[in-house]
N, C-alpha and C positions, 0 to 999 in steps of 0.2 A: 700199877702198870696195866695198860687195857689187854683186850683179850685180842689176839691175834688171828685172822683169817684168809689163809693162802687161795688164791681162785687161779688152777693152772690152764692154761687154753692151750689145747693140742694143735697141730696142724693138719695138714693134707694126711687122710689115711689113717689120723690118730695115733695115740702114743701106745706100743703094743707095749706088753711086757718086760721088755729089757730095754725099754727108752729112759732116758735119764728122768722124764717126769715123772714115771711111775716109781722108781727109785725112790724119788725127792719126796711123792707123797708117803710113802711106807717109812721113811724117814725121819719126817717130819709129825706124821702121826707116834712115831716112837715117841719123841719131847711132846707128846700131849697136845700138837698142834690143829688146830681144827681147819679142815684140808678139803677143797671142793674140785673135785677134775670132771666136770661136765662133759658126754662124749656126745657131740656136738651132731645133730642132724646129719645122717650119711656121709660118714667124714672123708669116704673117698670122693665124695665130689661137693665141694669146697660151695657152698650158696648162699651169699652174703644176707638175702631179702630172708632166711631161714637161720642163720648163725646169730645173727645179730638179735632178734629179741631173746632168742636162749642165755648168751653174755648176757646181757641187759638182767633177766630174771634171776639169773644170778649172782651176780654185781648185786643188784639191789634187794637181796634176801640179808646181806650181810647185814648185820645191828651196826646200826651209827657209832655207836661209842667204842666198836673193836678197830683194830689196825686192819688196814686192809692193802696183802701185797698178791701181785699178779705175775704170773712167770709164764711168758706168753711163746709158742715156738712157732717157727715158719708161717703158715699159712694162718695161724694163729695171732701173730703182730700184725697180719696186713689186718684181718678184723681188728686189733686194740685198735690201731691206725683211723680206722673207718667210725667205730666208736666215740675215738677223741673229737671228730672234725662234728659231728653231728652230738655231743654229749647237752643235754638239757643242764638247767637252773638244777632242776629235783634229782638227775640222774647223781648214782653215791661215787664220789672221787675215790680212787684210789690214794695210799701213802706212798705206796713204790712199786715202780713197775719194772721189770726186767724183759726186753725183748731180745730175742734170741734169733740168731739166723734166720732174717724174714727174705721173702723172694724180691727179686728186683721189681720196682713198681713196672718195669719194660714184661715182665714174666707174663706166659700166656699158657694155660692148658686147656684140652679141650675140654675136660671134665670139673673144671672150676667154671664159677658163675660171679662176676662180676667184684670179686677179690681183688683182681687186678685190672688195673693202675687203682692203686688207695690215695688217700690224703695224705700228702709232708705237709704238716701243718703243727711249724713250732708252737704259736700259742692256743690252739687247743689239746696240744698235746702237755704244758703247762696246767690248761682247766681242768683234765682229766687225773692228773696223780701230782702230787708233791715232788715224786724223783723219779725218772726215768731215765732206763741204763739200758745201752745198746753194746749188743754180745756177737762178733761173726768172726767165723774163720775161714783163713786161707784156703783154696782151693775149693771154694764153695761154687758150683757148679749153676746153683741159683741165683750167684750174687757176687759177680766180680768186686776185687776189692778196690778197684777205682769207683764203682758205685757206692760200694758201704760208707767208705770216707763222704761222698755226698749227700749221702742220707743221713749222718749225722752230724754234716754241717747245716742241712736243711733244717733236720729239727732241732739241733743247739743242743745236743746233750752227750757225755761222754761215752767212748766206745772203745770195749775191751776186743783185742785182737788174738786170737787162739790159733798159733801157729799149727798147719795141718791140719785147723779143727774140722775140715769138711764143713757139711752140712748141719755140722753137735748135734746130729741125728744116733740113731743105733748101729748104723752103717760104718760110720765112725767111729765107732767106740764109746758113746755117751748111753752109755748106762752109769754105775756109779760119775758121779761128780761132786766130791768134796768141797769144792769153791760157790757150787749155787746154792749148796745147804748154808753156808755159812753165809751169802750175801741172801736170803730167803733171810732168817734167821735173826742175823746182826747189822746187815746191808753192810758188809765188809766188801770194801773194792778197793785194789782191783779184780775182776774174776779171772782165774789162771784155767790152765786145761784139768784134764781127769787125773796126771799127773802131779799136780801140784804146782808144775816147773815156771819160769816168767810168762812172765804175757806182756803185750804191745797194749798202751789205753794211748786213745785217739783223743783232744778233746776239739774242738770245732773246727777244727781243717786241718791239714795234714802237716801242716807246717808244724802242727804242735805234739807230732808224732813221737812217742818218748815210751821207751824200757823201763817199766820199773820190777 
């Protein structure tokens, strides 16, 4: 079995203390997992021309022959996003990726830099990982869910619905979250809330909207 290597991308402001990535990595380092949480160039203000070869040097530190998954949040999927659309021949693919409450490509702040509007771009988001799983919840302030539903028929991949989830920031309640260690892990899906309880998985339009 190859050796496994988690690379987690923070969003706007970075993941403090009691955010669920920081969780995942202390976690995840418990099973012996080798755990990279890069804290990205002045992460309160979001600068794509400065984010992206950081990803990139790290991405590409990974040994070829390990597994390589990426658990990416907010303002952090817009960079995967930006990454896929532009990914090189030599740049190292991801196995699986997990994007997490990313902001609407419509999203504007005054202190991000060219983060928004990113690439939907189904086939390089194929070039770039094996599997890619899209994670938002309700009442997400960044990301109506008539948009989420479009973003993941834009890019063809399935999307787990976390009723109440907010932002699955720390605001929220996403510090512990038992369902990302285990799709980190096992890539068990679908991913439920911090509770364990059902979840809504989306998969290419709404039409195909179903409880499981």
């Amino acid at each position: 079995m190859s050796e496994m290597r988690v690379v987690l991308v923070h969003g706007m402001t970075g993941a403090g203390p009691w955010h669920w990535q920081q969780w995942l990595a202390t976690r995840l380092r418990d099973e012996d997992v080798h755990v990279d949480a890069p804290v990205l160039p002045d992460p309160d203000r979001p600068d794509l021309r400065r984010w992206l070869p950081v990803l990139r040097e790290h991405l590409a530190a990974v040994p070829p022959e390990a597994e390589l998954v990426v658990a990416a949040h907010s303002c952090g999927v817009a960079l995967w996003l930006h990454h896929a659309a532009t990914i090189g021949p030599d740049d190292r693919r991801a196995d699986r990726v997990l994007l997490v409450a990313p902001p609407d490509t419509e999203w504007d702040h005054p202190d991000a830099r060219d983060i928004t509007p990113y690439p939907v771009d189904a086939t390089s988001l194929r070039r770039a990982a094996g599997v890619t799983r899209l994670v938002v919840g309700t009442g997400d302030a960044l990301l109506p869910m008539h948009r989420a539903h479009a973003l993941a028929e834009d890019l063809q991949v399935e999307m787990d619905v976390i009723l109440d989830g907010g932002h699955l920031n720390t605001d929220a309640g996403y510090g512990p979250w038992p369902s990302a260690l285990r799709w980190t892990l096992y890539g068990t899906a679908p991913l439920h809330d911090r509770f364990d309880t059902d979840a809504y998985t989306a998969g290419r339009s709404q039409e195909q909207l179903r409880l499981v």
